[in-house]
C-alpha positions in Angstrom: 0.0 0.0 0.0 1.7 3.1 -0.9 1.9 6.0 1.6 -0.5 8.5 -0.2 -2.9 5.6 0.8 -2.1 5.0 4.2 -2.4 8.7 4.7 -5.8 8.5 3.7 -6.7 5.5 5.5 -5.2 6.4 8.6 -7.7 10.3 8.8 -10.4 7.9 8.6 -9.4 6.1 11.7 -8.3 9.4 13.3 -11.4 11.2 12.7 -13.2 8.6 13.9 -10.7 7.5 16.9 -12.4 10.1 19.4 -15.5 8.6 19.4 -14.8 4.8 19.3 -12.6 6.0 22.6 -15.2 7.9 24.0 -17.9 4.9 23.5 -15.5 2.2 25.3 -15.4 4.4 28.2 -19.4 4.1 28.6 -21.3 1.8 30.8 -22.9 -1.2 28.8 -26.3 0.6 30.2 -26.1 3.7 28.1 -25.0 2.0 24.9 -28.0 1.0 22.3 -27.8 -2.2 21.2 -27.7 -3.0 17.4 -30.1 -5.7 16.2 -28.5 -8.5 14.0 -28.8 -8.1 10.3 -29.9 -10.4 8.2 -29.1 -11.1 4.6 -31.5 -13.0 2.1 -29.4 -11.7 -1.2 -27.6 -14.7 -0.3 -31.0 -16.9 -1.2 -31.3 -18.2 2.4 -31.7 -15.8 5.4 -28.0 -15.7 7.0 -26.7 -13.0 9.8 -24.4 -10.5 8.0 -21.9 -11.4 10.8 -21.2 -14.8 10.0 -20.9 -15.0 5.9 -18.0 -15.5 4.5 -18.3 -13.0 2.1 -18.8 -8.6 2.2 -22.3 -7.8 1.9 -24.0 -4.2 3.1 -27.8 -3.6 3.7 -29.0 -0.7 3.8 -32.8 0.6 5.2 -36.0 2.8 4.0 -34.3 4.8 7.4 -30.6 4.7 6.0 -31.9 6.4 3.0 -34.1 9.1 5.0 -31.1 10.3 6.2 -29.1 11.5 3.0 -30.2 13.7 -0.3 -32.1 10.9 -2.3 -34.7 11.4 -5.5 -33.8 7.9 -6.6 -33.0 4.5 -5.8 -29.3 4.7 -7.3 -29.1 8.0 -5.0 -30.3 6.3 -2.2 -27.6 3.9 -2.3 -24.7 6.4 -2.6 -21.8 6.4 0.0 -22.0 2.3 0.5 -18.8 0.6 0.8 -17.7 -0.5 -2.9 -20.7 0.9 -4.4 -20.1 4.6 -6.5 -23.2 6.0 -8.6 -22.7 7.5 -11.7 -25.1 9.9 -13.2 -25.2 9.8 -17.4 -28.1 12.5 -16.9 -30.6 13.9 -13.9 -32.8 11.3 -14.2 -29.8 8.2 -14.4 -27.9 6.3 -11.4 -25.7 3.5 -12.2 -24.7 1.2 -9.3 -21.2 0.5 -10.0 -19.9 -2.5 -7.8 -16.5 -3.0 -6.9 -15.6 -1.4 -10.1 -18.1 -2.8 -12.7 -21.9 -1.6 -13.5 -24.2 -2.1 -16.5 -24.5 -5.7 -17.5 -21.6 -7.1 -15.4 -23.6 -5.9 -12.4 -26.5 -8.0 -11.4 -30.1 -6.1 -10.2 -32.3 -8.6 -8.5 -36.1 -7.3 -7.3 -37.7 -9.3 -4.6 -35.4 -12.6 -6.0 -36.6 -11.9 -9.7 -33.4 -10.5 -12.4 -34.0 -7.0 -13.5 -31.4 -7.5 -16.2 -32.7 -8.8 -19.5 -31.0 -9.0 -22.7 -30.1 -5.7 -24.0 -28.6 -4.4 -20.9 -25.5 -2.6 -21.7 -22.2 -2.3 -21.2 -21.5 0.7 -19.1 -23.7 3.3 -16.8 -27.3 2.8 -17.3 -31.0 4.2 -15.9 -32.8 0.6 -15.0 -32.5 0.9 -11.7 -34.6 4.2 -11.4 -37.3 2.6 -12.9 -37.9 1.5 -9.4 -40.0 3.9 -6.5 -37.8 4.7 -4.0 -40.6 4.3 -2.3 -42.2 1.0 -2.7 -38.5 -0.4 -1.5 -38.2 -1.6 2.0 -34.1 -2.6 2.0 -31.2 -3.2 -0.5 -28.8 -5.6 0.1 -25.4 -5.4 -1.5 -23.7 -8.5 -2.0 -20.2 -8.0 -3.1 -17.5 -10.8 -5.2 -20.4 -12.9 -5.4 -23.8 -13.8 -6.7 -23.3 -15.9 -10.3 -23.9 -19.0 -8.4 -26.8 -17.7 -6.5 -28.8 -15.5 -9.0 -26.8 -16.5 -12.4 -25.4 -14.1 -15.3 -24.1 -10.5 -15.0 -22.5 -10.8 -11.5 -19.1 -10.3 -12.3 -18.5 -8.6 -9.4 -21.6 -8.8 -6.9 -25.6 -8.4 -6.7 -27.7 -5.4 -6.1 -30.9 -6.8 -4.4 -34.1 -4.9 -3.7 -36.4 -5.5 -1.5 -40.1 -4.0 -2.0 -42.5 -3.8 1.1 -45.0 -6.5 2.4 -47.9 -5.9 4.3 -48.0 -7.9 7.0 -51.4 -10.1 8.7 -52.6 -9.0 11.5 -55.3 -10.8 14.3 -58.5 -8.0 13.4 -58.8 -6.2 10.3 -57.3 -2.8 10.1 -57.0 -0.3 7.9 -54.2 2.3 7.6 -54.2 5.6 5.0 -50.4 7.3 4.7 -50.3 10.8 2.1 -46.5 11.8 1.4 -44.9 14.9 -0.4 -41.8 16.4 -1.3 -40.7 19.3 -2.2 -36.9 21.0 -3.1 -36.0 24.6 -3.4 -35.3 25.6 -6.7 -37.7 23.6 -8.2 -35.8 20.6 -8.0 -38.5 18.4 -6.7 -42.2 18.3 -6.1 -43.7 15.0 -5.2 -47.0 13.5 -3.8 -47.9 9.8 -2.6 -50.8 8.4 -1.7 -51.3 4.9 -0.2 -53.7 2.2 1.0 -53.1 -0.8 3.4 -55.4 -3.7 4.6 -54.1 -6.2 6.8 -56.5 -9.2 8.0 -56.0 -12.6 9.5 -55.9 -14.3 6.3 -55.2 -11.2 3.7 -53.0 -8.0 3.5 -53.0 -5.9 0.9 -50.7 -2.5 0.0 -51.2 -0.2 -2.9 -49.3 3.3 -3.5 -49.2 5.6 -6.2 -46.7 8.4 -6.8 -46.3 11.6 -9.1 -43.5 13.9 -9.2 -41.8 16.2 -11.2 -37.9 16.8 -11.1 -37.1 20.3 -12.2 -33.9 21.2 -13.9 -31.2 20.3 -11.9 -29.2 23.3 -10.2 -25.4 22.5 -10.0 -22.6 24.4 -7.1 -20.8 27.4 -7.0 -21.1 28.8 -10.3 -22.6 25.9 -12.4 -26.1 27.2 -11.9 -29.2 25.5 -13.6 -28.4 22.7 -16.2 -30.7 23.0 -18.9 -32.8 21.2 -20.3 -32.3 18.4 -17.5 -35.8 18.5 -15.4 -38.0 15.5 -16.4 -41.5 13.9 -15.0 -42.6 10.4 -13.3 -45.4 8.8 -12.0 -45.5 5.3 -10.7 -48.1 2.8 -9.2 -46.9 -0.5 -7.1 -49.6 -3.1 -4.9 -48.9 -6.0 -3.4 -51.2 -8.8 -1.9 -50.7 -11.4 0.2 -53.1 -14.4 1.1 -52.7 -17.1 3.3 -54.1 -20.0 1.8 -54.4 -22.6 4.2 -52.2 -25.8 5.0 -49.0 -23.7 5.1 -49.6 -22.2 2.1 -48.4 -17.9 1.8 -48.8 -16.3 -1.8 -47.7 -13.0 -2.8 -49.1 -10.8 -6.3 -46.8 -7.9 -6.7 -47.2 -5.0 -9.1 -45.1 -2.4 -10.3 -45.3 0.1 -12.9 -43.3 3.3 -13.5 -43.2 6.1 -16.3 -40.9 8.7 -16.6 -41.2 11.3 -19.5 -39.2 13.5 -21.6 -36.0 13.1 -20.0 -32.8 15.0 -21.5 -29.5 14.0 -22.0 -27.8 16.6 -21.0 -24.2 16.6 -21.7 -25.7 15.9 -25.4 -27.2 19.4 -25.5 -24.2 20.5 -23.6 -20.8 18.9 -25.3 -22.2 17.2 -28.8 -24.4 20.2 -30.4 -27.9 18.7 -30.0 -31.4 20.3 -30.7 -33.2 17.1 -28.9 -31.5 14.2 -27.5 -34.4 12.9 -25.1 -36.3 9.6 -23.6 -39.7 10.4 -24.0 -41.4 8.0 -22.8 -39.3 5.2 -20.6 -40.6 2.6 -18.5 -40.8 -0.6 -16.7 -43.6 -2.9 -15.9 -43.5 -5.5 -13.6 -45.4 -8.2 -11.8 -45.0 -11.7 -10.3 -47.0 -14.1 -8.1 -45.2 -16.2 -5.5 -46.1 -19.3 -3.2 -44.4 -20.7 -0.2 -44.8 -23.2 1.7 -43.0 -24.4 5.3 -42.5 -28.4 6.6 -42.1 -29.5 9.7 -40.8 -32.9 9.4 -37.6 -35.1 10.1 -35.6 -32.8 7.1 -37.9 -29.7 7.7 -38.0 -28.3 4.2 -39.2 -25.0 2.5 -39.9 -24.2 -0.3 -41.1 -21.6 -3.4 -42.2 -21.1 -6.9 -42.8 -18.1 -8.6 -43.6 -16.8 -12.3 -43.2 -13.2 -13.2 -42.8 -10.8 -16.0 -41.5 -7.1 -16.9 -41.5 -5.1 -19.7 -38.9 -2.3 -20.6 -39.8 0.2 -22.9 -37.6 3.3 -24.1 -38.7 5.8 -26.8 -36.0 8.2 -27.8 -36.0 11.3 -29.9 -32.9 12.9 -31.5 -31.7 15.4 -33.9 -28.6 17.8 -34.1 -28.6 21.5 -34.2 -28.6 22.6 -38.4 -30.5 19.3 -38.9 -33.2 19.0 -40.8 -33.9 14.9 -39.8 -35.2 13.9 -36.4 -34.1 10.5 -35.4 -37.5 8.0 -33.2 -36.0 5.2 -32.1 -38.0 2.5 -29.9 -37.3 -0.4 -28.1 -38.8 -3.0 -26.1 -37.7 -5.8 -23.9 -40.7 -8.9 -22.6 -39.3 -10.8 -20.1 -41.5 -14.1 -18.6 -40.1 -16.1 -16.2 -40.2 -18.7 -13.4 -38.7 -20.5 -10.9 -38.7 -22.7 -7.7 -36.8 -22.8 -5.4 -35.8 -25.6 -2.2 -34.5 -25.3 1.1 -33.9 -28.5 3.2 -32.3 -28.0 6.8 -30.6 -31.9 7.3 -29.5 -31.0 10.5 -28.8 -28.4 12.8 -25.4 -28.1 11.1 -26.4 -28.6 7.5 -28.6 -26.7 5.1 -29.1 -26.2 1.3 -31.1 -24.4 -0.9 -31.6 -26.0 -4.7 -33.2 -24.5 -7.6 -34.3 -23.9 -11.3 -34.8 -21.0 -12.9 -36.1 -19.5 -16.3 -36.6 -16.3 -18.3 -36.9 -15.8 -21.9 -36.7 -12.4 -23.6 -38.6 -10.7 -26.5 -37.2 -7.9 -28.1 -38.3 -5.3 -30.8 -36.4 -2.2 -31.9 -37.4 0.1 -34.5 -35.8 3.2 -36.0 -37.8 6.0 -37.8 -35.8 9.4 -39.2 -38.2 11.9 -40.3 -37.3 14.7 -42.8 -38.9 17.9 -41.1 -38.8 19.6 -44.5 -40.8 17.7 -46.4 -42.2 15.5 -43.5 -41.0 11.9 -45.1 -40.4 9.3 -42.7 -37.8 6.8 -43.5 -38.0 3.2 -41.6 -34.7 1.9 -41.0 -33.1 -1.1 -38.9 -33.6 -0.5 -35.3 -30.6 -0.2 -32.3 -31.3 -4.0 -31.7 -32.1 -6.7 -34.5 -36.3 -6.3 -34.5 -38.0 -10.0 -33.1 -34.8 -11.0 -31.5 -35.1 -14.1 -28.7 -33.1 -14.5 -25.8 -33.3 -17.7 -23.3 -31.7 -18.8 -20.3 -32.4 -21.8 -18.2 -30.4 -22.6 -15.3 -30.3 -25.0 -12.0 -28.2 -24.5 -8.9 -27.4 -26.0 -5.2 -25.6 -24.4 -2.3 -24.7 -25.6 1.1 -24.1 -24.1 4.2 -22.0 -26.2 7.2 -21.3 -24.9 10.6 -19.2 -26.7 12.9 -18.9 -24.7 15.8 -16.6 -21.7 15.3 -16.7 -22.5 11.8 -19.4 -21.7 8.9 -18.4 -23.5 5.4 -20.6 -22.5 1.9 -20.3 -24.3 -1.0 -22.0 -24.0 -4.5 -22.6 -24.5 -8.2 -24.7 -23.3 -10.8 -25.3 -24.3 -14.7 -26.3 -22.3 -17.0 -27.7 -22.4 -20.9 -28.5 -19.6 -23.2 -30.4 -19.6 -26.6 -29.7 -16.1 -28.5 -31.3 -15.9 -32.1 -31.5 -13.2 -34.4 -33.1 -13.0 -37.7 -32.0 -9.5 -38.8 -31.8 -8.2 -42.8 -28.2 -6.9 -42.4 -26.6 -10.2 -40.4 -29.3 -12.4 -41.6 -30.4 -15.7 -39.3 -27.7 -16.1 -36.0 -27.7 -18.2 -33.2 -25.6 -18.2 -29.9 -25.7 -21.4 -27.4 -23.0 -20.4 -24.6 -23.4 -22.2 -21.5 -21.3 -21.5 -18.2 -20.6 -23.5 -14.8 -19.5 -21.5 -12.1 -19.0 -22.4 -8.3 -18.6 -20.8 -5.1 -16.6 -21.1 -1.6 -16.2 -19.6 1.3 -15.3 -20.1 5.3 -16.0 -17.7 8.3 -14.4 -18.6 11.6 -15.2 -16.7 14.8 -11.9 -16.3 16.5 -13.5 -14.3 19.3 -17.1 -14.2 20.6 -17.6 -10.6 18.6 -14.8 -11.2 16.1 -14.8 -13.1 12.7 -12.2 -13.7 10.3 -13.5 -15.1 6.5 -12.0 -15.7 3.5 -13.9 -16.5 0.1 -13.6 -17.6 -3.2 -16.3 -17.6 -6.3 -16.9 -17.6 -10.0 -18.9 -14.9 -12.2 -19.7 -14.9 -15.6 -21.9 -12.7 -18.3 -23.4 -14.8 -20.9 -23.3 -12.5 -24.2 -26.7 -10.6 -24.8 -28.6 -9.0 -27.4 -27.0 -6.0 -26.7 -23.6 -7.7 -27.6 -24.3 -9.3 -30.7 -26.7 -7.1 -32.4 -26.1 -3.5 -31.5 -26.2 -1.2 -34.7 -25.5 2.9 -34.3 -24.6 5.7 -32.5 -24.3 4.7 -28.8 -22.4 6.9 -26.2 -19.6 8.4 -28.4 -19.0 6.2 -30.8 -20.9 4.1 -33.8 -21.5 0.4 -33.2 -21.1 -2.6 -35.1 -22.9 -5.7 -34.5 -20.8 -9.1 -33.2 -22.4 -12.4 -33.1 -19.5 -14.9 -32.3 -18.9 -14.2 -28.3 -18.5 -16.3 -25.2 -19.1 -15.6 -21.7 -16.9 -12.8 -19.7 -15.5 -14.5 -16.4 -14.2 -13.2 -13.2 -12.7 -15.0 -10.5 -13.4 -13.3 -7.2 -11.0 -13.8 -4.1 -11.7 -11.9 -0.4 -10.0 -12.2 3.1 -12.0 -9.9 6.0 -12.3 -9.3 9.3 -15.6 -8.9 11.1 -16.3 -7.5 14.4 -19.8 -7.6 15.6 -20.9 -6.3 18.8 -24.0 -4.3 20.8 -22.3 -1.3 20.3 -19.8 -1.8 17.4 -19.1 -3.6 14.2 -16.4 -3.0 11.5 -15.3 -4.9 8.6 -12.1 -4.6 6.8 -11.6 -6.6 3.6 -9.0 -6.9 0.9 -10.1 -8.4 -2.7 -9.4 -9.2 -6.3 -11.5 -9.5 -9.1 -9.8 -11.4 -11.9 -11.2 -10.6 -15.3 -10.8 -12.7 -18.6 -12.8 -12.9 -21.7 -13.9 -9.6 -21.5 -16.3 -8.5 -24.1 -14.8 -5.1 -25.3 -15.0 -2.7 -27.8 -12.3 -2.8 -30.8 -12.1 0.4 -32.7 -11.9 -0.3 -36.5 -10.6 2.2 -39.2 -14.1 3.1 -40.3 -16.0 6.1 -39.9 -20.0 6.7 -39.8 -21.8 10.2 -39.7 -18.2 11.5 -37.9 -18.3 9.2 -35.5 -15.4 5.9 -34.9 -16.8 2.7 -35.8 -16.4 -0.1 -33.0 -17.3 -4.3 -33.1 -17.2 -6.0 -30.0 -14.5 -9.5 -29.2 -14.0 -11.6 -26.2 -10.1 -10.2 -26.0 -9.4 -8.4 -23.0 -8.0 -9.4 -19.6 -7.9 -7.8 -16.6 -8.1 -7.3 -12.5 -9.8 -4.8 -10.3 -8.3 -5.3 -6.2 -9.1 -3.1 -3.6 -9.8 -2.5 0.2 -12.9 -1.7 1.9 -13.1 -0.4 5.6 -16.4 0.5 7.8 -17.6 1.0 11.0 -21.1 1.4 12.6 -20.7 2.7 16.6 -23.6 3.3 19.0 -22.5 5.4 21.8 -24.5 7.2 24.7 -27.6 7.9 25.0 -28.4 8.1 21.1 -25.8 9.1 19.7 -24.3 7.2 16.8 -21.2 7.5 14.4 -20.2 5.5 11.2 -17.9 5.7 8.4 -16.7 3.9 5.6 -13.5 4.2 2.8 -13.4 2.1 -0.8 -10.0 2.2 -2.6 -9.8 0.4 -6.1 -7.3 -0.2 -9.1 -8.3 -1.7 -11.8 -5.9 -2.7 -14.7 -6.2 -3.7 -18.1 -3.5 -6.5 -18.5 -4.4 -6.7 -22.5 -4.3 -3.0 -23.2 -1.7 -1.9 -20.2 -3.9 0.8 -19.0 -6.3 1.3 -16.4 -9.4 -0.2 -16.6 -12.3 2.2 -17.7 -15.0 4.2 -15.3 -12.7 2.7 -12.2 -14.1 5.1 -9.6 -12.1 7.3 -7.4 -10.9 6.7 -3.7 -14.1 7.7 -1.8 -15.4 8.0 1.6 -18.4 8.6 3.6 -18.1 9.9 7.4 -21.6 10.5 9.3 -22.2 11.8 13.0 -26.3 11.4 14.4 -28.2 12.0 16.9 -31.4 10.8 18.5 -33.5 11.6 20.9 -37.3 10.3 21.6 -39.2 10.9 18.1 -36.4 13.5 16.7 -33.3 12.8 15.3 -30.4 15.0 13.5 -27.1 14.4 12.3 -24.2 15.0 9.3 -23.3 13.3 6.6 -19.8 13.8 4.8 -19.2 12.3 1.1 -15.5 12.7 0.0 -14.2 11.7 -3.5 -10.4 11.9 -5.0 -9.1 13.1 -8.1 -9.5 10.8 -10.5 -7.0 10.8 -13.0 -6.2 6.6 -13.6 -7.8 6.8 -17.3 -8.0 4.1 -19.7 -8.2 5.3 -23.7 -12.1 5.3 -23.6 -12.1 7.6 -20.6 -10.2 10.4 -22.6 -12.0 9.9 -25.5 -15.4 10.0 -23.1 -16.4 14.0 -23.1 -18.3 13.9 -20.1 -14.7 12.9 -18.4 -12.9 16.6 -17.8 -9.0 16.9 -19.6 -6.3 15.5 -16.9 -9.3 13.3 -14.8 -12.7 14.0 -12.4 -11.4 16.6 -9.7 -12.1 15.2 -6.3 -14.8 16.8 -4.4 -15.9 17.3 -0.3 -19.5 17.2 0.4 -21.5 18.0 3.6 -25.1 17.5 4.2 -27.2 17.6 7.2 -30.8 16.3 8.1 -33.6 16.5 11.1 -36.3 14.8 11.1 -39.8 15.1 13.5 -42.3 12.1 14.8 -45.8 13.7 15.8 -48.6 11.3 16.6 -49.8 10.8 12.8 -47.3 13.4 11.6 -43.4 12.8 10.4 -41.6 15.8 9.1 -37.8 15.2 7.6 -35.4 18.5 6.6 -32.5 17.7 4.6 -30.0 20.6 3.9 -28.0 19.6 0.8 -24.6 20.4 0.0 -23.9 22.9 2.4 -20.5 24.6 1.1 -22.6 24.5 -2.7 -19.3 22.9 -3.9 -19.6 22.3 -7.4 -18.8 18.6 -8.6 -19.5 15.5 -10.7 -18.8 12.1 -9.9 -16.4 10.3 -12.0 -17.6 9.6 -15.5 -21.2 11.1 -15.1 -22.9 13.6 -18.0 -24.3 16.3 -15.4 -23.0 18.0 -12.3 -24.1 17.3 -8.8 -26.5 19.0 -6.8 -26.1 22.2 -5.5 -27.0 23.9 -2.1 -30.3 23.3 -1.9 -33.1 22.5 0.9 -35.6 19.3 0.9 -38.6 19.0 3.0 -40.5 16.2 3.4 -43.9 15.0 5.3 -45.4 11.8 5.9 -49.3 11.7 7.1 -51.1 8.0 8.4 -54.2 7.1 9.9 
């Protein structure tokens, strides 16, 4: 570790020194306890302080406390998660390095990735109510084995809330809104909940609109960046006799004519919008619990979602307006068996599904002479996409020491019947395992090591993207093979009433990596690129947190994230590696109010691979490095809850590394929730 490092690592631990001393010298009587997490990303329910791997959850009241409009934004300041921003309305979870399709989003258990994710930043996950969620968990260096492709480096899992039964029926009425200075936000929810002995039901709708964003210091508004959304989620649950619990979830969310901005900004467009894009989504899932000599448990779902993005674009001077439209139909289904052998052993087996649809069209338009022209889509129109898969995992504990072990196979069926590559089709398949051990050297302290296999099957998105994406023009590739990673971690865990920290070092081994070659052609000014399974590479890093409750409701936490990543193929960094970045928080609580800070530091980033200089939303020489401070107070009445969040307090002006659009500037959010 070089000293510049250390140096970092070691004001972490200073700043946060005074109060870990200050909490040992208090009585066990004034310290509140910290309940015991528990992970279910991990496909079982499992106490965060005994896997043998990193994970991080994170609550509807961990995201109360910080400037959120989004899911993605919610999430910010995790250990080894960074967001990037393409535009206002985007928020890409990247994951020890890696986002887009090499990072796995999983609702409730059910993939969110389908077959034209892409490579790089994308929007998908703020297609999801911030609202409707309940907790994400973060599982990081695994998840291929558990949940399948796209988790080359970990699992985004979210979490939607379940109404509960209760003993007499009950009803309960909650009306939320938001509103940001500036004209940055104005929101309203509404909801309904039922709960009776042998149903439960919650419904919510939500409309907002996002105005255009104002940036620090002297950034001042980004136009056009403002957009609109409106959303609508339910979700029943029945109990249907001899063990039996089912679950129909809805989701649906809209969001409408949403600007790129750094295309208005850096590349000379007129209109360069999303107008509409959406997600649909819905399942229904059974369970069922036996008591018996192997007690057993188990669950089956089906489910489907629809992704739908319109786009409009045309260039200042122009004359020709580009509608593009595409649309991904996923169905799918699975089940899913847990069988407890003894008290030491477990498993959890399963099968899983989901087969893609996907239509693309492309119309330019002549504004002149209003002549439409139809012309091959971003994807190849009627494309098919399947993948079936089966896996098993077990779980030993012998005393101090918890063992997991697992395997999953995988098949895929890509076709494409296009006019330009005419009829293709891709069979990859893919095994991958897992391993891992935590032992419990002390009764609060755990030491873990772990070992586990990821790989992306190609998508449609690899071998039949055609055009103008990002920066550069796209040629289709139809030959590929999975991307791999091989992920190694060694931690320590300490989990106690009043403290827990984690400190991990890691390496994600990359081979097989689907990357873009640039060719010697040229389309419309922009460089030609076709996609081949020739890159290697590694991402390693560190990650440090720690969580401490001390006197009577006073709590302080922190956490640090330092990554390299290389290309070994190319011999130069790999690309959108995030920055060294930190988050240090101070609260306070006290009855039914509570207050605290939050600090959000970022380095210079100036590590850049070839694509990261040519990438205009990436300033000359790197991303400065940036210091954030936020503060928040919120207010329990009897039916009432107010929240006050004071954003960027210094209005520093900044942009994460690799995003389109600046942060958010000074700026005040108030918020009020209403029940009876």
């Amino acid at each position: 570790m070089n000293a510049r490092l250390s140096h970092r690592f070691g004001l972490i631990f200073l700043s946060l020194h005074p109060v870990m001393a200050s909490a040992q010298r208090l009585s066990s009587d004034t310290v509140q306890q910290m309940e015991e997490v528990v992970v279910t990303a991990t496909r079982r329910e499992a106490a965060l302080s005994s896997l043998p791997y990193s994970a991080v959850v994170l609550t509807r009241r961990d995201m109360r406390r910080q400037p959120s409009r989004t899911l993605p934004e919610g999430m910010s300041g995790l250990p080894g998660l960074f967001i990037q921003k393409t535009n206002h309305a985007g928020g890409s979870p990247f994951v020890r390095g890696l986002t887009g399709n090499q990072t796995l989003l999983v609702v409730d258990g059910i993939r969110l990735n389908n077959s034209i994710f892409r490579y790089g930043p994308n929007q998908y996950l703020t297609l999801l109510d911030p609202e409707w969620a309940e907790r994400i968990e973060v599982v990081k260096g695994s998840g291929s084995v558990q949940y399948g492709s796209d988790a080359l480096s970990g699992v985004v899992q979210v979490l939607t809330r379940t109404p509960s039964f209760s003993k007499h029926p009950q009803w309960r009425a909650r009306l939320g809104g938001r509103l940001a200075s500036a004209g940055i936000e104005q929101g309203l929810r509404p909801e309904l909940e039922y709960s009776g002995k042998r149903i439960s039901l919650l419904a919510g709708a939500s409309l907002r609109q996002f105005g255009d964003l104002l940036g620090g210091d002297t950034t001042g508004f980004q136009r056009p960046s403002g957009y609109r959304e409106r959303s609508f989620d339910a979700k029943l649950r029945a109990d249907l006799g001899r063990g039996w619990i089912a679950t129909a979830a809805v989701q649906h969310l809209q969001q409408t004519d949403v600007p790129v901005y750094h295309r208005y900004r850096l590349e000379s467009f007129a209109v360069n919008t999303s107008d509409p894009i959406g997600r649909g989504f819905g399942y229904v899932r059974a369970e069922k619990s036996v008591e018996g000599a192997i007690p057993l448990r188990t669950s089956l779902f089906v489910a489907w979602q629809r992704i739908a993005e319109d786009r409009q674009s045309r260039k200042n001077g122009s004359k020709v307006q580009r509608n593009e439209s595409d649309r991904a139909r996923t169905l799918s289904a699975g089940a899913d068996l847990t069988l407890t052998f003894s008290p030491h052993w477990k498993s959890n087996s399963g099968i899983e599904v989901y087969a893609d649809n996907v239509s693309s069209t492309r119309v330019d338009t002549d504004l002149e002479f209003d002549v439409p022209k139809r012309l091959r889509g971003l994807y190849p129109d009627g494309a098919r996409y399947l993948q079936a898969s089966a896996f098993s995992l077990h779980h030993l504990t012998y005393g101090r020491l918890t063992l997991e072990a697992g395997m999953r196979y995988s098949l895929f069926r890509a076709r494409i019947t296009d006019n330009m590559l005419g009829s293709v089709e891709l069979r990859p398949e893919a095994w991958v395992f897992q391993g891992g051990a935590d032992f419990r050297l002390l009764k609060w302290a755990h030491v873990f090591l772990h070992a586990s296999e990821g790989f992306r099957a190609p998508n449609i998105d690899d071998m039949g993207s055609l055009g103008i994406v990002d920066f550069r023009y796209e040629r289709p590739a139809y030959d590929l093979q999975p991307e791999r990673s091989l992920n190694t971690e060694l931690g320590l865990r300490h989990a106690a009433h009043r403290l827990r920290l984690q400190a991990s070092v890691f390496r994600t081994s990359l081979r097989d990596l689907i990357t873009r070659i640039k060719t010697s052609e040229v389309v419309s000014g922009y460089d030609v690129y076709v996609k081949r399974n020739v890159e290697r590479g590694f991402i390693h890093g560190l990650e440090a947190q720690v969580d401490w409750r001390f006197g009577k409701g006073w709590r302080a936490f922190g956490n640090a994230t330092w990554l390299y990543g290389q290309s070994v193929t190319r011999n130069e960094p790999l690309r959108r590696i995030p920055p060294f970045n930190t988050r240090l928080a101070l609260e306070y609580g006290s009855g039914s109010w509570r207050a605290g800070l939050l600090h959000d530091h970022a380095s210079l980033q100036q590590r850049l691979a070839a694509g990261d200089v040519a990438d205009n939303r990436i300033p000359k020489g790197g991303t400065p490095g940036f210091n954030l401070l936020h503060a928040f107070a919120s207010k329990d009445f009897q039916r009432l809850t107010l929240r006050l969040q004071l954003v960027n307090l210094l209005n520093v002006d900044y942009r994460t590394h690799g995003s389109g659009i600046n942060g958010q500037g000074r700026s005040l959010q108030v918020s009020a929730l209403m029940e009876w």
